[in-house]
C-alpha positions in Angstrom: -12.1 -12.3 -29.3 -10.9 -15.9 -29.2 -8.2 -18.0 -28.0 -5.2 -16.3 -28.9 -6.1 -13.3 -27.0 -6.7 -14.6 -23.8 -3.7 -16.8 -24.4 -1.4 -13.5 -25.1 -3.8 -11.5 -22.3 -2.3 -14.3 -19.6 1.5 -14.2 -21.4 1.2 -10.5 -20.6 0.2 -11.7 -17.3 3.5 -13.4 -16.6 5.4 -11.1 -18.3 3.8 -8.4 -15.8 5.2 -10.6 -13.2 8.3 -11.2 -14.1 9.0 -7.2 -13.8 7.4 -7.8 -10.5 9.4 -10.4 -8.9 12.7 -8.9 -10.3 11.9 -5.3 -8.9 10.9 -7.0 -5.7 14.5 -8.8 -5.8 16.2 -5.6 -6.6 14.4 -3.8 -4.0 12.9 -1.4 -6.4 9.7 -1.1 -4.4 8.1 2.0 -6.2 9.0 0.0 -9.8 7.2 -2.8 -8.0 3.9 -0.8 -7.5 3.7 1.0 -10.6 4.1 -2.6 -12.2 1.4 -4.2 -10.5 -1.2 -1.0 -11.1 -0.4 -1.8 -14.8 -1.1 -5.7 -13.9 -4.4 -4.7 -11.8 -5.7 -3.0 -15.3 -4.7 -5.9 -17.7 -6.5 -8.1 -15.0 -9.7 -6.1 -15.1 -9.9 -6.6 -18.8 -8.8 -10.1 -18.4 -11.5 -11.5 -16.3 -14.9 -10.3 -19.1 -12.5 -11.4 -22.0 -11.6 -14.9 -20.4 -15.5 -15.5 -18.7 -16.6 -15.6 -22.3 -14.1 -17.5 -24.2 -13.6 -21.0 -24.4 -10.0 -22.5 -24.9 -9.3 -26.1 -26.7 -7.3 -28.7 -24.8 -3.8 -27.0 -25.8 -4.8 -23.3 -24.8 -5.9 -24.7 -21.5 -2.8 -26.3 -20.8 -1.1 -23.4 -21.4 -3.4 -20.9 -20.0 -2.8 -23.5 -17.0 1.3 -23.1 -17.0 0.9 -19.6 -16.8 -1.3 -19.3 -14.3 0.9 -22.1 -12.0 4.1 -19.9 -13.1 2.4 -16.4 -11.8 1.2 -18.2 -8.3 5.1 -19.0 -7.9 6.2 -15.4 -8.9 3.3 -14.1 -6.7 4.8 -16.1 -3.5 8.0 -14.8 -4.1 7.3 -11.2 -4.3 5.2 -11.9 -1.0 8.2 -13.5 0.5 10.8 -10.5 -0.2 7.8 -7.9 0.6 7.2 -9.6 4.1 11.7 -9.8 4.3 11.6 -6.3 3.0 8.9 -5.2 6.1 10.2 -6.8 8.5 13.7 -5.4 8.6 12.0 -1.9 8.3 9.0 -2.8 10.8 11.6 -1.5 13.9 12.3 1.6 11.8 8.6 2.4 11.8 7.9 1.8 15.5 10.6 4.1 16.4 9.5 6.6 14.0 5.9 6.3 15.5 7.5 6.2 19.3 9.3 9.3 18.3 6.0 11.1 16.8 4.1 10.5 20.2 6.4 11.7 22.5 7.0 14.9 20.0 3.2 15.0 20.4 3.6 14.7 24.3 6.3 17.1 25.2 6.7 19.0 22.4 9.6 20.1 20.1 
């Protein structure tokens, strides 16, 4: 495989992460998972496929662009997750506060 592969491999990439980001902004969590499995696999494949090919001067700077435009993608979905766990964090400890004292004293 050459070039245009891993070129298209890392537009795929992006694309991936684009879905991401925009379930992540919807609040679509379980979209947002089942996006990043398919991601994790295209990754897997990426990393033997891009180890053994090497990219001229214009493929590297574009193979560079994606990569910067994924890392800002990336930190947003981490930002909304973190928003998105936060506001339910309280939810959870209740829940789990609830659980023991069922536990305890019975129901």
């Amino acid at each position: 495989m050459g070039s245009t592969e891993v070129i298209a491999c890392y537009e795929s990439l992006a694309a991936f992460t684009d879905q991401m980001s925009s379930a992540a902004r919807k609040g679509e969590w379980d979209a947002l998972v089942g996006i990043e499995q398919q991601r994790s696999a295209l990754v897997s494949v990426m990393k033997s496929l891009d180890a053994v090919t090497s990219l001229d001067e214009p493929a590297r700077a574009r193979k560079k662009q994606l990569i910067g435009s994924v890392l800002a993608q990336d930190a947003e979905i981490r930002k909304l997750v973190q928003a998105w766990m936060s506001e339910h964090e309280l939810d959870m400890q209740s829940n789990a506060q609830e659980l023991r004292l069922l536990k305890k004293y019975g129901a």
